[in-house]
Backbone as a printed PyTorch tensor [residue, N CA C, xyz], in Angstrom:
tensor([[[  0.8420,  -1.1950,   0.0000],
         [  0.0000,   0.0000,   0.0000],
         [  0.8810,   1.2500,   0.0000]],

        [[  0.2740,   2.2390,  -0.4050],
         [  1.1600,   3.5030,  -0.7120],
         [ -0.1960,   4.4460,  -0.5820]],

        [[  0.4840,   5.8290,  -0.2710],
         [ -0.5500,   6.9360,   0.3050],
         [ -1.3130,   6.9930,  -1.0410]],

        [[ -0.6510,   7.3130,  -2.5370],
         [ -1.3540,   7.1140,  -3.4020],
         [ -2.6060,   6.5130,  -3.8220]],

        [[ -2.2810,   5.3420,  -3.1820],
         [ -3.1650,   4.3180,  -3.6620],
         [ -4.4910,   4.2500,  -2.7760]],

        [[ -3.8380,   4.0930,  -1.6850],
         [ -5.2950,   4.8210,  -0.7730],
         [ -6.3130,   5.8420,  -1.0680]],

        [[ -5.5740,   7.4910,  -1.6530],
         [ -6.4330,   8.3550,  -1.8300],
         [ -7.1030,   7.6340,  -3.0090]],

        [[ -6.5420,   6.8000,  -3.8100],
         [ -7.2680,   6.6100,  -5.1320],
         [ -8.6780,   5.5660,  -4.6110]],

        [[ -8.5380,   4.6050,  -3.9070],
         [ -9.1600,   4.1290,  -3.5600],
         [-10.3530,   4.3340,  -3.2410]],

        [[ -9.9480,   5.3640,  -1.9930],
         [-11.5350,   5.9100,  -1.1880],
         [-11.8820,   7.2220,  -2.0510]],

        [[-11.5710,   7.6800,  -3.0800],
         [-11.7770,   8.5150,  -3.9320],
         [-13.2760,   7.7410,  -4.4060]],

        [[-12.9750,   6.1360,  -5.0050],
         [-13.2780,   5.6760,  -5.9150],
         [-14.7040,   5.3810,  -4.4890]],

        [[-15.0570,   5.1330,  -3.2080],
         [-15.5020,   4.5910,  -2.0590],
         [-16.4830,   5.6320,  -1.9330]],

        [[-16.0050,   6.7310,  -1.6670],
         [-16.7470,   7.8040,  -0.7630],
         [-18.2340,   7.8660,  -1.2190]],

        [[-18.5390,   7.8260,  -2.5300],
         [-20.0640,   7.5830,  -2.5800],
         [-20.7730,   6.4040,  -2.1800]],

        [[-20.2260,   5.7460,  -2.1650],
         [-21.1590,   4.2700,  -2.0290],
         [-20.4950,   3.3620,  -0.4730]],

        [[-19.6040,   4.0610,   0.1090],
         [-18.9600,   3.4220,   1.2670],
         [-20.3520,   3.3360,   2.5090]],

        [[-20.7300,   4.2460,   2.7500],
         [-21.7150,   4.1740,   3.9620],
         [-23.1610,   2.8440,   3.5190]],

        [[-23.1730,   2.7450,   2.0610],
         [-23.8630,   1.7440,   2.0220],
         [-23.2350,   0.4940,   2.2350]],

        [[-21.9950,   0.2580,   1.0950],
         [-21.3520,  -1.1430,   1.0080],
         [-20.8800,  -1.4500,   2.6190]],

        [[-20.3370,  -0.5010,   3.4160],
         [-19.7020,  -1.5940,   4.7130],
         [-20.2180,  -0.4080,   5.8250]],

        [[-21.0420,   0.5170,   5.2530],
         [-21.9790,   1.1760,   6.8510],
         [-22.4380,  -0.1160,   7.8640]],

        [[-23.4270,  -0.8020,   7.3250],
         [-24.3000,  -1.7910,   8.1220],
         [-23.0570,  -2.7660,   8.4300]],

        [[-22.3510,  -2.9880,   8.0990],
         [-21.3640,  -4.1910,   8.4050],
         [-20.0270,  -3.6230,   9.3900]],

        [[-19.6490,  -2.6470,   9.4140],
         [-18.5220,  -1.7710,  10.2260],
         [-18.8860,  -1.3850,  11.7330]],

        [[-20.6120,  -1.2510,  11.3870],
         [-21.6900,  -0.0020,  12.9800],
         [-21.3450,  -0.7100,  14.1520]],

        [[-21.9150,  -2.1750,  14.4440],
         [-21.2040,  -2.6860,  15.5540],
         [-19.7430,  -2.7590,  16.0880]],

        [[-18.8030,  -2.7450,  15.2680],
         [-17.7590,  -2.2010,  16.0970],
         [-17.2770,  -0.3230,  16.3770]],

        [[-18.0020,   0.1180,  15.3670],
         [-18.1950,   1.4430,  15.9720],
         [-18.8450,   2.2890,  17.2430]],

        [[-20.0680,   1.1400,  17.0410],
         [-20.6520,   1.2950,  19.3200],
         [-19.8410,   0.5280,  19.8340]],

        [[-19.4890,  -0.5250,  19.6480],
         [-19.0560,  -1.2250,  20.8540],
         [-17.7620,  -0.5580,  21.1340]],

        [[-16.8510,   0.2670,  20.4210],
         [-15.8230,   1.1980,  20.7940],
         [-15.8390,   2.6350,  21.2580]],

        [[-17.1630,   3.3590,  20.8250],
         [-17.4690,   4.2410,  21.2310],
         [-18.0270,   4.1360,  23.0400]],

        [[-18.6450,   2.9800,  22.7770],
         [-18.8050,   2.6020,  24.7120],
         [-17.7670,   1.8410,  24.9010]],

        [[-17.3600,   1.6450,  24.9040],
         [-15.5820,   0.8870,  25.3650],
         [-14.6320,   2.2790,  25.9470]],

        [[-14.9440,   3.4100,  24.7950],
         [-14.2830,   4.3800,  25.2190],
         [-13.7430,   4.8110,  26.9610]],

        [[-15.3580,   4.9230,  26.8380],
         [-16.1660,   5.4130,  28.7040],
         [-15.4930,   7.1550,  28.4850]],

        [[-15.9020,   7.3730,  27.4720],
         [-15.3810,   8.7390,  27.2290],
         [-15.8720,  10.4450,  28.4930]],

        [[-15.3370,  10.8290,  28.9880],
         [-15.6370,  11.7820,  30.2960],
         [-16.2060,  13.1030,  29.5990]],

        [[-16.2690,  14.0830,  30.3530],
         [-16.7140,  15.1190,  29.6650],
         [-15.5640,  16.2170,  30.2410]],

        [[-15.4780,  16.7870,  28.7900],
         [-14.0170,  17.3250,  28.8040],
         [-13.1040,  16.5880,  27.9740]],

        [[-13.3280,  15.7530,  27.7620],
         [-12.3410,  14.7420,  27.2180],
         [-12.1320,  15.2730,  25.5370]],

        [[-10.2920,  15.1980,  24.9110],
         [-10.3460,  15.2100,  23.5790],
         [ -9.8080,  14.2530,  23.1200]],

        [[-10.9950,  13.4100,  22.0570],
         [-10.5450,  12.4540,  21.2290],
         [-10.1860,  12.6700,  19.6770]],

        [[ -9.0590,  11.6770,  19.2840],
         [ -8.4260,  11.7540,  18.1520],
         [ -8.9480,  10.5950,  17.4650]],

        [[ -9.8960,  10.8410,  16.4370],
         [-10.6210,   9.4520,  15.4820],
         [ -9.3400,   9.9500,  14.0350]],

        [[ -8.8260,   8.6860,  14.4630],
         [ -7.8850,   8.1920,  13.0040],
         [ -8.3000,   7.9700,  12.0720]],

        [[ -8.4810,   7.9650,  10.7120],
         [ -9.4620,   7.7660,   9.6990],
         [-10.8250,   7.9800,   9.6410]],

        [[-11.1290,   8.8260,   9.9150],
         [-12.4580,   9.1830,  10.7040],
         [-13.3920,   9.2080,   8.6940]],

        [[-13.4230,   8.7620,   8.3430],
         [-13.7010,   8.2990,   7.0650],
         [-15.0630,   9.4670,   6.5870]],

        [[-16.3800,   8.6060,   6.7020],
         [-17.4280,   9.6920,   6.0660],
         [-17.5070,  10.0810,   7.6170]],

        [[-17.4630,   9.5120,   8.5440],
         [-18.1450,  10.1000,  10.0610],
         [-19.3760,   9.3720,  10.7330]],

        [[-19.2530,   8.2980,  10.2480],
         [-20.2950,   7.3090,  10.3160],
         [-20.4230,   6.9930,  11.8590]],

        [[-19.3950,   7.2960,  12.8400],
         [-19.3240,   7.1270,  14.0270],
         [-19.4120,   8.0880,  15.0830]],

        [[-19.2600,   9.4590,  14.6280],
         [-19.0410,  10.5480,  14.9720],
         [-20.7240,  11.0260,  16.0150]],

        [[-21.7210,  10.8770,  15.8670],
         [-23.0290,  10.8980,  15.8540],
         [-23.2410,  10.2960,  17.1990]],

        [[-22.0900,   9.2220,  17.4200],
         [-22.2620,   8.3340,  19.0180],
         [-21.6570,   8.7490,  20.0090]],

        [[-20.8190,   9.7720,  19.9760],
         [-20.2740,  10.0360,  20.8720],
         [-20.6180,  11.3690,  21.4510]],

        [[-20.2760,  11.4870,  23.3770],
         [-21.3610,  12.3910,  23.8950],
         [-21.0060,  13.7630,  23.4460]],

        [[-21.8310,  14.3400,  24.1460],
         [-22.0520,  15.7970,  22.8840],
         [-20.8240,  16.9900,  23.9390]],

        [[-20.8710,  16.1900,  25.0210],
         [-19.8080,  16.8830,  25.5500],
         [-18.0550,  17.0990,  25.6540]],

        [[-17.8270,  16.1410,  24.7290],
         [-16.6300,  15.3500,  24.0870],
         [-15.7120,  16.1780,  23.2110]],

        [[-14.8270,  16.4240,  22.7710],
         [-14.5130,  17.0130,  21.5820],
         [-13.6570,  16.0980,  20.8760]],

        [[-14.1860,  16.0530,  19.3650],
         [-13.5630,  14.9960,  19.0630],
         [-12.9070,  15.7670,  17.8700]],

        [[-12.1700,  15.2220,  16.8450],
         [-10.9380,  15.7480,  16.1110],
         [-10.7820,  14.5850,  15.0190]],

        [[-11.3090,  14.9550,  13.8070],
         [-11.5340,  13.3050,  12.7800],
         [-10.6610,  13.6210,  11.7610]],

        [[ -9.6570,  13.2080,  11.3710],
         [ -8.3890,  13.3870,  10.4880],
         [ -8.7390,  12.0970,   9.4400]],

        [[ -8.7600,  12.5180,   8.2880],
         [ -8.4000,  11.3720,   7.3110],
         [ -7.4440,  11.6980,   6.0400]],

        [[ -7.1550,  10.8050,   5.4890],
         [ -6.3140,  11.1410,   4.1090],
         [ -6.4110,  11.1770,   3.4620]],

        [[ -7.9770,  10.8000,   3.2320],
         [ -8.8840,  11.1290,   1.6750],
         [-10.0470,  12.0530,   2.1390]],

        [[ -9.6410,  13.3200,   1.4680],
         [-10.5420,  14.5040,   1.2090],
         [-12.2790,  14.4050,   1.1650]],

        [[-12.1660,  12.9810,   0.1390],
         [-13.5270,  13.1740,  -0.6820],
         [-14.3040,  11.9170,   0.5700]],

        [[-13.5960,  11.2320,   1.4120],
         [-14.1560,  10.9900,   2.5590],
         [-14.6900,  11.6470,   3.6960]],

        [[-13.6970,  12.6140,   3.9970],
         [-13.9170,  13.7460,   5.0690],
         [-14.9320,  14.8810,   4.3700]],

        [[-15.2310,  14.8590,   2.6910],
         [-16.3960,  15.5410,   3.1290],
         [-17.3570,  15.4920,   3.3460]],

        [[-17.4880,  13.8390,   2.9960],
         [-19.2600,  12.9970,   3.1500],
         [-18.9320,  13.4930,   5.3330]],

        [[-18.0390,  13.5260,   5.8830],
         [-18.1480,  13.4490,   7.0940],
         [-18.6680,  14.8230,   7.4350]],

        [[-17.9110,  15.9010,   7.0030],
         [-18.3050,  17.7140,   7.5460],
         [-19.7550,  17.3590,   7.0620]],

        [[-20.5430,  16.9470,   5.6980],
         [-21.9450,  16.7010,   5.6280],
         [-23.0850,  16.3910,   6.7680]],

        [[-21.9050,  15.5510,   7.0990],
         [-23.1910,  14.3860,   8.0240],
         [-22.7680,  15.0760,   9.4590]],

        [[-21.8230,  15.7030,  10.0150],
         [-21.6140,  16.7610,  10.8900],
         [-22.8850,  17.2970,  10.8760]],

        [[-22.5990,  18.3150,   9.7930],
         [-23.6110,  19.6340,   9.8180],
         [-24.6660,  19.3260,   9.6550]],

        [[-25.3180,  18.2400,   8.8840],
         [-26.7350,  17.7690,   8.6980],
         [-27.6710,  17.7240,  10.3980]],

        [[-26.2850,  16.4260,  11.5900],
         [-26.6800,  16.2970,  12.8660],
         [-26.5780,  17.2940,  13.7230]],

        [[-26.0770,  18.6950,  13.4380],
         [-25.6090,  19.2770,  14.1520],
         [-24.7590,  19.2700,  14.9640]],

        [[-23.7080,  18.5410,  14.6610],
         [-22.3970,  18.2230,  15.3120],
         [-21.7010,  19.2210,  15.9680]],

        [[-21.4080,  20.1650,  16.9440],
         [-20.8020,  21.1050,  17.4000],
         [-19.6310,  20.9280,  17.7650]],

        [[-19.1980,  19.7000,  17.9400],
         [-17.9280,  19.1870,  19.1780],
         [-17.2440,  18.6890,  18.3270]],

        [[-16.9370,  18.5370,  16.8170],
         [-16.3360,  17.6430,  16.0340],
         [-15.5250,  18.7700,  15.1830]],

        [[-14.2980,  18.5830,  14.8920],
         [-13.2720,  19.2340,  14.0290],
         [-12.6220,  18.9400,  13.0370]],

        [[-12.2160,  18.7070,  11.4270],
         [-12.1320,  18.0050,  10.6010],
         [-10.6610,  18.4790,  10.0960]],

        [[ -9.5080,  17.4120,   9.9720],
         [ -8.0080,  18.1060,   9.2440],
         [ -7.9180,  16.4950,   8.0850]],

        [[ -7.5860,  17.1880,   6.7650],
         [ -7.0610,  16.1130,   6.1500],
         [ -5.5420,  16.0020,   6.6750]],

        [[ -5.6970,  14.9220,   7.1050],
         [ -4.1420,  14.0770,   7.4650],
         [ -3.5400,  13.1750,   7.0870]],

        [[ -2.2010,  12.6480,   7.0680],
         [ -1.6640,  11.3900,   7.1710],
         [ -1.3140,  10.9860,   8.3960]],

        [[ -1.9330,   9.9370,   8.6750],
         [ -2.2140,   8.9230,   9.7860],
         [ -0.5820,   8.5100,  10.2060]],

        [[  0.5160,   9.2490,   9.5290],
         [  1.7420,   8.3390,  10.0240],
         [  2.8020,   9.2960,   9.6130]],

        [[  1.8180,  10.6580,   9.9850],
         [  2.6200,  11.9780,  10.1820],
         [  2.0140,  13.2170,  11.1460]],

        [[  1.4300,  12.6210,  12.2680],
         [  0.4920,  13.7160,  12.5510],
         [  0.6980,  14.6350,  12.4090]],

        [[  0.0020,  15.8460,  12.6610],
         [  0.3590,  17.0070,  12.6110],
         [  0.0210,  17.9300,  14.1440]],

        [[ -0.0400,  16.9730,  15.5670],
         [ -0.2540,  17.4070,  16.4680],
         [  0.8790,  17.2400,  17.6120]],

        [[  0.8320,  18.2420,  18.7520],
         [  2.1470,  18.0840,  19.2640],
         [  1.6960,  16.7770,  20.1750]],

        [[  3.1460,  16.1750,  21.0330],
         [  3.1200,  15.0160,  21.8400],
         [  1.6040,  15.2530,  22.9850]],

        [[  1.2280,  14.1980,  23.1960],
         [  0.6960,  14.1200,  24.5550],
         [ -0.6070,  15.1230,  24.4420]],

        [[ -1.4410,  14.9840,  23.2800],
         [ -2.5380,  16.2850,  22.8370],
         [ -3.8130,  15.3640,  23.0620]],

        [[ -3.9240,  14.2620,  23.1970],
         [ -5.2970,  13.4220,  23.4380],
         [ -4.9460,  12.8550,  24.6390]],

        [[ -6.7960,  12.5970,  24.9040],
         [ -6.8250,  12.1190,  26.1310],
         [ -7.2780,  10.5800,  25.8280]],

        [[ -7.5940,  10.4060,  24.4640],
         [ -8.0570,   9.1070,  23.7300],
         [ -7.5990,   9.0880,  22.1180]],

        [[ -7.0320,   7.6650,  22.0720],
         [ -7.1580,   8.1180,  20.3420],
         [ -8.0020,   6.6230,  20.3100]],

        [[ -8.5250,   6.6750,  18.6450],
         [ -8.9340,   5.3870,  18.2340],
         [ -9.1470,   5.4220,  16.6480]],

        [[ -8.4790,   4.4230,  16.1150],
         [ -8.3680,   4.2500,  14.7180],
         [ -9.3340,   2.7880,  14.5250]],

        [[-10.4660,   3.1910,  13.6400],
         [-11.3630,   2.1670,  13.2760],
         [-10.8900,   1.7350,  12.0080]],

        [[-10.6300,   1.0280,  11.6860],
         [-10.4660,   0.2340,  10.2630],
         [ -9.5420,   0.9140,   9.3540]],

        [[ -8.4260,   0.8240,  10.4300],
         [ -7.1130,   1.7970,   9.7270],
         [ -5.8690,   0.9890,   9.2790]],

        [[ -5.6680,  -0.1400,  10.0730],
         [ -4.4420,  -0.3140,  10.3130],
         [ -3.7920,  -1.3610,   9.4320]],

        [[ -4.9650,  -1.8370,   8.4920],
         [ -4.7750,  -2.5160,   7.3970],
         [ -4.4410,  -1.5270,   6.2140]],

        [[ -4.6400,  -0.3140,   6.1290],
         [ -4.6980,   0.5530,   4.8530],
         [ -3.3980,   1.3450,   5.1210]],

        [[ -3.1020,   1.3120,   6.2910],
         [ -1.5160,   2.3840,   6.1000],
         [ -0.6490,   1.7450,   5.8830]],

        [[  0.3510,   2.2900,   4.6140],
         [  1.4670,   1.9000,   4.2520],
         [  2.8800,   0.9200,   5.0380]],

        [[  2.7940,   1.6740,   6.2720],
         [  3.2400,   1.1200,   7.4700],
         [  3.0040,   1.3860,   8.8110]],

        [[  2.0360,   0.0820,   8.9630],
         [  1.4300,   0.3910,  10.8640],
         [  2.3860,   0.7050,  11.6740]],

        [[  3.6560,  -0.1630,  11.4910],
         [  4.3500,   0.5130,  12.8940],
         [  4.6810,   2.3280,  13.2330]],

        [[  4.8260,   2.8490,  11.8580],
         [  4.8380,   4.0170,  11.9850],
         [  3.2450,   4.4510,  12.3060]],

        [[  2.5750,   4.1400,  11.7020],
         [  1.4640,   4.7900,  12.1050],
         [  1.0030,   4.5860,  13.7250]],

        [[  1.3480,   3.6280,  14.3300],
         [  0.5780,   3.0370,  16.0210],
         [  2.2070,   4.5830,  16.4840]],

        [[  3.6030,   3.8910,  16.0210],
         [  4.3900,   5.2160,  17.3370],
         [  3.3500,   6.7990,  17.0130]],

        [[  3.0240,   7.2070,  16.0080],
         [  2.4390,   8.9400,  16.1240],
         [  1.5490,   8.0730,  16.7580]],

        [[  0.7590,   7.5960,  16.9250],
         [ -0.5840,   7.3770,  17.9780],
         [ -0.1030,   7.6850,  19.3130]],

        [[  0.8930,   6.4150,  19.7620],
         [  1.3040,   6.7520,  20.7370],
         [  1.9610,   7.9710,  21.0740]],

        [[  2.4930,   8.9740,  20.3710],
         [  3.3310,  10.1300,  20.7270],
         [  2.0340,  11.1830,  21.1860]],

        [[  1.0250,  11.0910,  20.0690],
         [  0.1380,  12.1680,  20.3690],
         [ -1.2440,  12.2030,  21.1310]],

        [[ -0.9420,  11.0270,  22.0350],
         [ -1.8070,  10.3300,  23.4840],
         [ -1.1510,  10.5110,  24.4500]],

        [[ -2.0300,  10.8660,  25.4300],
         [ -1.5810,  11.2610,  26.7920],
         [ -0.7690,  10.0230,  27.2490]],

        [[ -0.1860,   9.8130,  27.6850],
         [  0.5030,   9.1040,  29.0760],
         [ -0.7400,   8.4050,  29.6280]],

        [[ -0.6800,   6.9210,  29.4970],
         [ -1.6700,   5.8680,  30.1550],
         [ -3.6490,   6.5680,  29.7680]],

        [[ -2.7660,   7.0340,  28.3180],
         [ -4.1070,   7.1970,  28.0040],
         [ -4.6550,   6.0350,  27.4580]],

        [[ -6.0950,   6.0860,  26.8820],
         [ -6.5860,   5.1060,  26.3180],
         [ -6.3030,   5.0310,  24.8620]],

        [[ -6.0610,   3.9660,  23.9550],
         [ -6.0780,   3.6970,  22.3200],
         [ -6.6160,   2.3830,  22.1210]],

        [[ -7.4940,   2.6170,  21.0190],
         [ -8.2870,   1.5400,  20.4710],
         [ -7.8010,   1.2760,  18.8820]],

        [[ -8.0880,  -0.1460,  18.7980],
         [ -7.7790,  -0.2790,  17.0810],
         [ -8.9110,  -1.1230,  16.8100]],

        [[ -9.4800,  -0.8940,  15.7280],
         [-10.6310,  -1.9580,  15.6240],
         [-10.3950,  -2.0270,  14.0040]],

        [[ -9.6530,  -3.5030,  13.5400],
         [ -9.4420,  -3.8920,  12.5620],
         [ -9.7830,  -5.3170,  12.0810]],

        [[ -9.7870,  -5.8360,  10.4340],
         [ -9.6520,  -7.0010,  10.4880],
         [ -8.2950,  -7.3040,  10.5520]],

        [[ -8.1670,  -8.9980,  11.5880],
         [ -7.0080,  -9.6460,  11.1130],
         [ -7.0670, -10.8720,  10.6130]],

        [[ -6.0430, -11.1160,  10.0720],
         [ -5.7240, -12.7650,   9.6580],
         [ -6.4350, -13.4380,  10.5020]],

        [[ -6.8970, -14.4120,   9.4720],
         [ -8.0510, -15.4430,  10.0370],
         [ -7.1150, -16.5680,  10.4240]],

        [[ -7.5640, -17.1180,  11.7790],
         [ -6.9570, -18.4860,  12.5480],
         [ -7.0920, -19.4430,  11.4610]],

        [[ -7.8910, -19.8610,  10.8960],
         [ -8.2180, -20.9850,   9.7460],
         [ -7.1510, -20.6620,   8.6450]],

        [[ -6.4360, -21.8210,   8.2750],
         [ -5.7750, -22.1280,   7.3250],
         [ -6.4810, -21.3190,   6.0070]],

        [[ -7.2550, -22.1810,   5.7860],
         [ -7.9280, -21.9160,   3.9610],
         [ -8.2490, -20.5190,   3.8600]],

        [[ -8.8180, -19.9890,   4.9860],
         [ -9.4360, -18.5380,   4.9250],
         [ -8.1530, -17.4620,   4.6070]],

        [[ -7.3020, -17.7580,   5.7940],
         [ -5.9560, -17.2640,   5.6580],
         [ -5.2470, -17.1510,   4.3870]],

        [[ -5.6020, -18.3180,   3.5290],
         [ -4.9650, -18.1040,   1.8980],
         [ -5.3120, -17.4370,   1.4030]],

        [[ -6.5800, -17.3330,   1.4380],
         [ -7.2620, -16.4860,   0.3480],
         [ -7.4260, -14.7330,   0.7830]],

        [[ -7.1650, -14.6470,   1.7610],
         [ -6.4270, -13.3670,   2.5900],
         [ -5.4570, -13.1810,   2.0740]],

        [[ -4.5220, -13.6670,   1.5940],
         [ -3.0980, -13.7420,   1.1950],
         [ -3.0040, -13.6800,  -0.1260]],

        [[ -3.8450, -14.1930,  -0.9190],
         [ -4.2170, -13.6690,  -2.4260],
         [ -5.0520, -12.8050,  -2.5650]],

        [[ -5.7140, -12.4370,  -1.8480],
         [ -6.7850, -10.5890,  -1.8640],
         [ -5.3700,  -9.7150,  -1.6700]],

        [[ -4.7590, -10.0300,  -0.5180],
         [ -3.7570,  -8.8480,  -0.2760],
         [ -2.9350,  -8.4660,  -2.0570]],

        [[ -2.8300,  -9.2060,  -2.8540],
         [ -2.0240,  -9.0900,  -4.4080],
         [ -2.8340,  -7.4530,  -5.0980]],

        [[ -4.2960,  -7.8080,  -4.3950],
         [ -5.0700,  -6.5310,  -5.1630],
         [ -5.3610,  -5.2010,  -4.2620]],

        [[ -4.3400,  -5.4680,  -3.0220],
         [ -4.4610,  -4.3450,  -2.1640],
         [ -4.8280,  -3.2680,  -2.5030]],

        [[ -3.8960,  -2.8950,  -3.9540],
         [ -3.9770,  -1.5910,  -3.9670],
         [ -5.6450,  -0.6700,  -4.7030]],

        [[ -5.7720,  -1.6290,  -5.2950],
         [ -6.9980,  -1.8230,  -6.0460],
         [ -8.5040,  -1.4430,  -4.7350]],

        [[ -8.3860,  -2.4410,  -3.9780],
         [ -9.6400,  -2.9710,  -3.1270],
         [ -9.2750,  -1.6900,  -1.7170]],

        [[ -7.8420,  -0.8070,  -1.5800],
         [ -7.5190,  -0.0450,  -0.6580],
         [ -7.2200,  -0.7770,   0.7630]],

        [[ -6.6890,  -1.8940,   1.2900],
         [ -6.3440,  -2.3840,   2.2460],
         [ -6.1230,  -3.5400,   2.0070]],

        [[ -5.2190,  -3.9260,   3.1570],
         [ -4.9150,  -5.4510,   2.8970],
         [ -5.4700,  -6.3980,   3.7740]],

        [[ -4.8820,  -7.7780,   3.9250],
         [ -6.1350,  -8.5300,   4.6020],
         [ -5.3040,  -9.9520,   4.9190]],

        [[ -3.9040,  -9.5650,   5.1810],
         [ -3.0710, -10.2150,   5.9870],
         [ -2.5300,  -9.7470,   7.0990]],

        [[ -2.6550,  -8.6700,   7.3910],
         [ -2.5920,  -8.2720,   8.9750],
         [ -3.0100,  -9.1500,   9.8520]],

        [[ -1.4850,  -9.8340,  10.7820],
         [ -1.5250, -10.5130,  12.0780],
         [ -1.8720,  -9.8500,  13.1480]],

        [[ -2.8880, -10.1200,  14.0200],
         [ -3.4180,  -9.8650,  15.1930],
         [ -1.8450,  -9.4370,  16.0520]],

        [[ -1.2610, -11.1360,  16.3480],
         [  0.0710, -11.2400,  17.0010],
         [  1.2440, -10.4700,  16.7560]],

        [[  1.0870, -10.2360,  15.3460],
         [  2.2340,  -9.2090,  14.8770],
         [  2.5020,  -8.0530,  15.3440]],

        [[  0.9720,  -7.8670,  15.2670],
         [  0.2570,  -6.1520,  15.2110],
         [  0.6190,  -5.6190,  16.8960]],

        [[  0.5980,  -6.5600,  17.8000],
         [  0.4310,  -6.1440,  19.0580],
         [  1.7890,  -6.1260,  19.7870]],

        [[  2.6480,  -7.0840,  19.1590],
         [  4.0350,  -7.2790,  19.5950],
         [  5.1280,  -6.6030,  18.7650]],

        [[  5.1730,  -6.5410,  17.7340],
         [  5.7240,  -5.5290,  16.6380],
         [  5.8990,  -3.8790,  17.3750]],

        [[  4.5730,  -3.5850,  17.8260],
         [  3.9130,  -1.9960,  18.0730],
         [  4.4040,  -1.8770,  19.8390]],

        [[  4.8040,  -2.7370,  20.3810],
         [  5.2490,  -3.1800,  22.2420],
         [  3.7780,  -2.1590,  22.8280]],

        [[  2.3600,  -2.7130,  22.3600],
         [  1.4360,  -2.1440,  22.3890],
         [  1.3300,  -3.1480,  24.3800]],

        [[  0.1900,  -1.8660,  24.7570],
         [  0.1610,  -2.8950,  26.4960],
         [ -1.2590,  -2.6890,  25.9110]],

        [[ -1.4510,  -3.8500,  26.1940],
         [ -3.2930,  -4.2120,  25.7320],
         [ -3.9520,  -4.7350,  26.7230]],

        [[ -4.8450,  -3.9650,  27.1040],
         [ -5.9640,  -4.2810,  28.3220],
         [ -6.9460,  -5.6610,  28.0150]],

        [[ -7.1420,  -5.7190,  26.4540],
         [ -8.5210,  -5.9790,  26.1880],
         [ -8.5710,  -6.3810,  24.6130]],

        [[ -8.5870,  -7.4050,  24.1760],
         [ -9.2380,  -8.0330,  22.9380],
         [ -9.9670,  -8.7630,  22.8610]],

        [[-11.0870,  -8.0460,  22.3360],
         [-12.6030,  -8.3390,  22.0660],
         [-12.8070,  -8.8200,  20.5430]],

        [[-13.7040, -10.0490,  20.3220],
         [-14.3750,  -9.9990,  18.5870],
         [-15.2630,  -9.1030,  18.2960]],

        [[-15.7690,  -8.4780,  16.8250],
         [-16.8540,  -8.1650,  16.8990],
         [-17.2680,  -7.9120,  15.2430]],

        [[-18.0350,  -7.1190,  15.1320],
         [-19.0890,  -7.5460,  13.7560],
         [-19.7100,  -8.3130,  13.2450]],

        [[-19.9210,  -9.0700,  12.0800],
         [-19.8960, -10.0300,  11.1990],
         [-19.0980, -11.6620,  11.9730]],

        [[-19.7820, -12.1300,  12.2370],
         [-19.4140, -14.0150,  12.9410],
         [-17.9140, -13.5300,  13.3270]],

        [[-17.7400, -12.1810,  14.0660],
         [-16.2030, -11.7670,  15.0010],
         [-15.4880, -11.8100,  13.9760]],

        [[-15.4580, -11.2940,  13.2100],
         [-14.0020, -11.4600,  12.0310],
         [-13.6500,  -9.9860,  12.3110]],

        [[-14.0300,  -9.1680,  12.9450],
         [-12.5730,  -8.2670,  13.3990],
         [-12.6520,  -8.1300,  14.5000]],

        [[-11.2320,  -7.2740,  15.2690],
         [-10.7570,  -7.2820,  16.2730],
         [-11.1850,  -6.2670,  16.8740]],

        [[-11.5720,  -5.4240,  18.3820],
         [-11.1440,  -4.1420,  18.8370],
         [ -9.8570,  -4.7380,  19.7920]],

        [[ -9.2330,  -4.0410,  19.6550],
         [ -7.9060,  -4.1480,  20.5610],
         [ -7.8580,  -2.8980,  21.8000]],

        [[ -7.8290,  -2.7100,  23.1720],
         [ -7.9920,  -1.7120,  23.7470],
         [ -6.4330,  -1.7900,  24.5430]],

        [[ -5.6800,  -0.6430,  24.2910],
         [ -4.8050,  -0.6980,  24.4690],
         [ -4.3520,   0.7530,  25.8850]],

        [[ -3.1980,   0.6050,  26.1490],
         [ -3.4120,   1.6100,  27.5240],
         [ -1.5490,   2.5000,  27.0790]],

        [[ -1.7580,   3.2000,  26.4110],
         [ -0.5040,   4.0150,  26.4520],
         [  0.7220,   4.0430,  27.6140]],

        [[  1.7480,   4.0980,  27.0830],
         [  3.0570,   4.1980,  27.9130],
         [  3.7510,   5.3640,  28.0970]]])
């Protein structure tokens, strides 16, 4: 994957994304948004914060901060902002594995269905960690590699059209958590018969 290929991707997504994987993504979007236990006062950093499909769940007393790297995603999101009357929500096109915020600026981050599409997670999880408080909270809610052999192959031949389909679909759970020296409170299944992960992780 390459930043390129991404913007081309969700270029090609942004109209038809909230239909094709809205209904299939929503459950791990509550079950992380209440996982949060988000306070009031609190500022959260949504990583790929895509059209904003999640943005709507969280309390109104919150301030949240939705960065993505495709434009034509983030504007189906300012839409659906302003449509709900979103007051607490702030929109920067970003790269996920360059922030553009100083150390220690959230009190939460959480990247939903990110960590398969960036070029390279490990860079992308250290800016997570740099720009989270100290024993703050971070969530990842991704697919990983399937335990089953056969499934796993054919994960492994989707990944050939990564660039095409915008993510890949060999991402190790085990990799992902030990690779990143992530301290993880909490891995939960969820969506679709659990085929992805939330990972709740506790900053260092």
């Amino acid at each position: 994957m390459d930043k390129d290929s991404v913007v081309n991707a969700y270029k090609r997504y942004a109209s038809v994304y909230d239909i094709i994987f809205g209904w299939v993504f929503h459950p791990g979007r509550m079950r992380s948004v209440e996982q949060m236990k988000c306070q009031s006062g609190d500022t959260v950093l949504e990583v790929g914060a895509g059209t904003g499909l999640s943005l709507p769940l969280y309390p109104s007393d919150v301030m949240i901060i939705g960065i993505d790297l495709s434009p034509h995603m983030l504007n189906k999101a300012k839409i659906l902002s302003e449509r709900d009357g979103l007051k607490n929500v702030a929109f920067a096109v970003a790269d996920a594995q360059q922030l553009c915020f100083p150390d220690n600026s959230f009190d939460k981050v959480v990247a939903m269905y990110v960590a398969s599409v960036v070029p390279d997670p490990q860079v992308f999880v250290a800016e997570i960690k740099r720009v989270c408080k100290p024993h703050g909270d971070i969530f990842f809610v991704n697919h990983f590699s399937h335990q089953n052999s056969w499934v796993r192959r054919f994960e492994q031949f989707l990944t050939l059209f990564a660039k095409v389909i915008g993510f890949r679909t060999d991402l190790s759970l085990e990799e992902f958590i030990t690779h990143n020296n992530l301290i993880v409170k909490e891995v939960t299944p969820i969506n679709l018969f659990g085929y992805w992960s939330m990972i709740h992780a506790i900053n260092d």
